[in-house]
N, C-alpha and C positions, 0 to 999 in steps of 0.2 A: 487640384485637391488641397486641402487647408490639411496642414501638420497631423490633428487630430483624426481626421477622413482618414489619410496615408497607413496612418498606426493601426488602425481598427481591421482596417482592410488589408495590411499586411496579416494582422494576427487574427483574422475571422475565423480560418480552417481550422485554427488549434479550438476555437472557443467552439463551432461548430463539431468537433470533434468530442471535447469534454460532456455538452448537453446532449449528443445522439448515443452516448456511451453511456450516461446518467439515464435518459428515456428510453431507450429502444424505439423511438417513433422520431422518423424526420420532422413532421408538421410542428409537432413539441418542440422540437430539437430550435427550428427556426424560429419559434414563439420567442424563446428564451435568447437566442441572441439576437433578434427584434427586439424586445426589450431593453437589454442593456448596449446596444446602440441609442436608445431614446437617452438611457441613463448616461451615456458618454457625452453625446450631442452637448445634454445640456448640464456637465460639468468645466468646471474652471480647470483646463488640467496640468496651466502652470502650476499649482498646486498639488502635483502627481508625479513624487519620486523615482518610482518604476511604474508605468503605463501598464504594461503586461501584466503584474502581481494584479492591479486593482482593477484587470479586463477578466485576468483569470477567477479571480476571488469573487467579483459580482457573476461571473457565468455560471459559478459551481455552486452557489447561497442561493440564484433566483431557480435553477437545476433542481435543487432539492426540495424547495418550496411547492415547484412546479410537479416534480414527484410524488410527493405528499398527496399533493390533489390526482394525479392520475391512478396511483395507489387504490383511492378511492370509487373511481371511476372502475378499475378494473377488475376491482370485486364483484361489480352489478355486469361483468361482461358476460357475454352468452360461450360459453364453450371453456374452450384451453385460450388464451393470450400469450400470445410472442412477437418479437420484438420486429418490426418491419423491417424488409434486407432493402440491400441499396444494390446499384450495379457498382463493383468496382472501376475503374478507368484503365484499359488495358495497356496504356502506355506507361503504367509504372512496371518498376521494376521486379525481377523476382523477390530480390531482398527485399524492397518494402511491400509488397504483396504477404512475405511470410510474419513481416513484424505486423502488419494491419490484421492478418487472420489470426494471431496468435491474441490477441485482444478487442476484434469487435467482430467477430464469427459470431452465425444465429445461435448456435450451443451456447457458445459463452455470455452472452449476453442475456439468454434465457437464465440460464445460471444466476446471473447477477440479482435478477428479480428477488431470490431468498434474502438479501440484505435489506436493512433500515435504511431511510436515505442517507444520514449521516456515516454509516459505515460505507455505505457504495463510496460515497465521494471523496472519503478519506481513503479507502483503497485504489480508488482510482487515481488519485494525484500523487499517492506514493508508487503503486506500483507498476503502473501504466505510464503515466506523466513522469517520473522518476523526480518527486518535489520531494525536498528536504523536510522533516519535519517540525523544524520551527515556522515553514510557509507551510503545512497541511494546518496547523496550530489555528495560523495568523488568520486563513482562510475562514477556518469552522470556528474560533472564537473558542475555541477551548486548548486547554493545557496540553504540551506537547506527551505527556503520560498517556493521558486520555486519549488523544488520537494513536499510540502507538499501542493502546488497548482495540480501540476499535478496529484497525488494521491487524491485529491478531486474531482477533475472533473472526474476521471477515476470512481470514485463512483459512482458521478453522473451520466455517461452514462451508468452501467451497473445496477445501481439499479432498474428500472422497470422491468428489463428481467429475476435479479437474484431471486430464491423461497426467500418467506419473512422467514421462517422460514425453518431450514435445515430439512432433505427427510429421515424420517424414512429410514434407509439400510436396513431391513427386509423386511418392508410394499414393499417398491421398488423392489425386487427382488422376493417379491409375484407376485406382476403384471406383471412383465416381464416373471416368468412360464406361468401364468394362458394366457395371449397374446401367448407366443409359442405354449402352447398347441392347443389354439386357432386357431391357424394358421397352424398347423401339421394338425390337425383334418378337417380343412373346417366348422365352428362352428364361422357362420358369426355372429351368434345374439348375443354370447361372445363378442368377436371380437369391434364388436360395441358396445358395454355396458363399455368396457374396456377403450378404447380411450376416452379422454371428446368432447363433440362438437365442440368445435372452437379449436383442435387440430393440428397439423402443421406437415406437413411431407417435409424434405429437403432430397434432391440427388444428388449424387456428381459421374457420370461416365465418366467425365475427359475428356470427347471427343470422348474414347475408344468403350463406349458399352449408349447403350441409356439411358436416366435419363431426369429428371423435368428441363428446365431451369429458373424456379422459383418454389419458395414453393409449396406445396399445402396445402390445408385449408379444414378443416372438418371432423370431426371423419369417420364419413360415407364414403363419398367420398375416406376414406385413409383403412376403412376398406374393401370397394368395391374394389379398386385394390389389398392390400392384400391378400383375399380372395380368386379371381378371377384362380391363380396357381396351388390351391389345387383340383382345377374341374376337372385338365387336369392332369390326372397322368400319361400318357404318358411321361410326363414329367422330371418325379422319382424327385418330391420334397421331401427331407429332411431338418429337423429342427433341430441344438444344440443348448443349450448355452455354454457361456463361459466366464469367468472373462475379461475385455476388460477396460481399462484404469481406474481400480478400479471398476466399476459396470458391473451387470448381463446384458447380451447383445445376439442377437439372432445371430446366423449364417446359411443363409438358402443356400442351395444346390440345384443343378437340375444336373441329368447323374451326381452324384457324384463329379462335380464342385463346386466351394464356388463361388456362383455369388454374398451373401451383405453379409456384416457386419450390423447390426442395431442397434443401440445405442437408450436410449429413456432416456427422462425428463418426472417426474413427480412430481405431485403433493399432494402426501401422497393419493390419492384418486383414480385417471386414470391418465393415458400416457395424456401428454400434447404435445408432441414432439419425432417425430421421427429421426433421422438422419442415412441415408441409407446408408454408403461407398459402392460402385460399380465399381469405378475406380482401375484395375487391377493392375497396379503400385503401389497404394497402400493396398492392398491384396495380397501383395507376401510373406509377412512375415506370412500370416497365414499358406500358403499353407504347407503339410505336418506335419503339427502339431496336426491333427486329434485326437492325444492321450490323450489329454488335452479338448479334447471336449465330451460336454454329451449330450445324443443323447433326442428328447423330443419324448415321445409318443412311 
């Protein structure tokens, strides 16, 4: 590999990491650092003081650009939109298992969606990336003030949504067995004991397959459809879990099909939040990966 090659490909995960956290969608994610590979290729980068700064800085400009347009795109979407989950790699570790879920979790990434792109990006290389902000500045081409406004309001708008205190990783992926089980089984009175009351289930089936085109509201109400699959076993529902963008998540099955991905928020107590992927587009990545899953019950 040529000097150049070496650099990019050491530092690709980070840059892949900053566009899948900008987009919520891998295929984007990979656009953008396609892209500014084209753009490395074909600079002179004896001319390139820190490599990293101007890997980082075109990832997180072409990120927002890229944004912007899908912004637009996702207005004319059919239903709710969230953010595509990934499998996590089970051979990392706890510790970085809790710092990847405390920053690129289905929740939180849905969350993200309420910012401008310029604010996303400036909060995310401040407070995710932990970048200084004369290089949040350097990046966004505006005055270190300004970005240190933008990353304030970016607080501001996510602080009532975000947990006030961070989510036990055990207690959390108690709930999520003890819910699968729940759900394998037909063990509605679990089921509902598990979710808190004013719980919240979103669905994202992209146009493709049927879903919520709004929320839905109420532990009950979310354990009653839940539930409702496990009567018909005609069906052949099956339950896994599996590590899914840093936390335990459910993958439910009918005729040996992966119909959702389910991701959940809690509250060190019960599920406060469901989010359903259903949309088969982004469920392609799971498919055939079965080997990496554990079956419940």
């Amino acid at each position: 590999m040529t000097s150049a090659t070496t650099t990019f490909t050491t530092l690709r995960p980070r840059l892949h990491g900053i566009a899948y956290r900008m987009l919520g969608s891998v295929p984007e994610a990979e656009d953008v650092v396609q892209d500014v590979w084209l753009r490395w290729h074909g600079t002179d980068i004896d001319g390139i003081d820190n490599p990293e700064a101007w890997l980082v800085a075109a990832t997180t400009r072409r990120a927002i650009d890229q944004l912007r347009a899908a912004r637009t795109r996702r207005e004319q979407y059919v239903g709710i939109w969230l953010p595509e989950p990934v499998l996590t790699d089970d051979s990392a570790s706890p510790e970085d298992l809790q710092e990847l879920a405390s920053d690129v979790s289905v929740a939180f990434l849905a969350l993200l969606e309420r910012l401008a792109p310029e604010a996303r990006a400036a909060f995310l290389l401040r407070e995710v990336f932990d970048e200084d902000y004369p290089e949040v500045a350097r990046v966004l081409g505006k005055s270190e003030a300004a970005c240190r406004q933008l990353v304030h309001r970016a607080k501001e708008q996510l602080r009532d949504e975000r947990p006030r205190f961070p989510v036990n990783r055990n207690l959390h992926a108690n709930l999520v067995r003890r819910f699968a089980s729940a759900m394998a089984t037909g063990d509605f009175s679990s089921m509902r004991e598990i979710l808190a009351p004013d719980a919240v289930l979103m669905g994202d089936g992209g146009g493709y397959v049927s879903s919520f085109p709004k929320p839905m509201e109420g532990g009950v109400r979310i354990a009653q459809l839940l539930y409702a699959p496990s009567i018909r076993n005609d069906r052949g529902m099956r339950v896994e879990i599996a590590n899914v963008n840093g936390e335990l998540a459910v993958l439910r099955f009918f005729e040996g099909a992966l119909e959702s991905v389910q991701t959940f928020a809690t509250d060190n107590g019960q599920i406060t939040a469901i989010h359903v992927q259903r949309n088969p587009e982004k469920l392609a990545r799971f498919v055939n990966r079965e080997a990496g899953f554990k079956h419940v019950v």
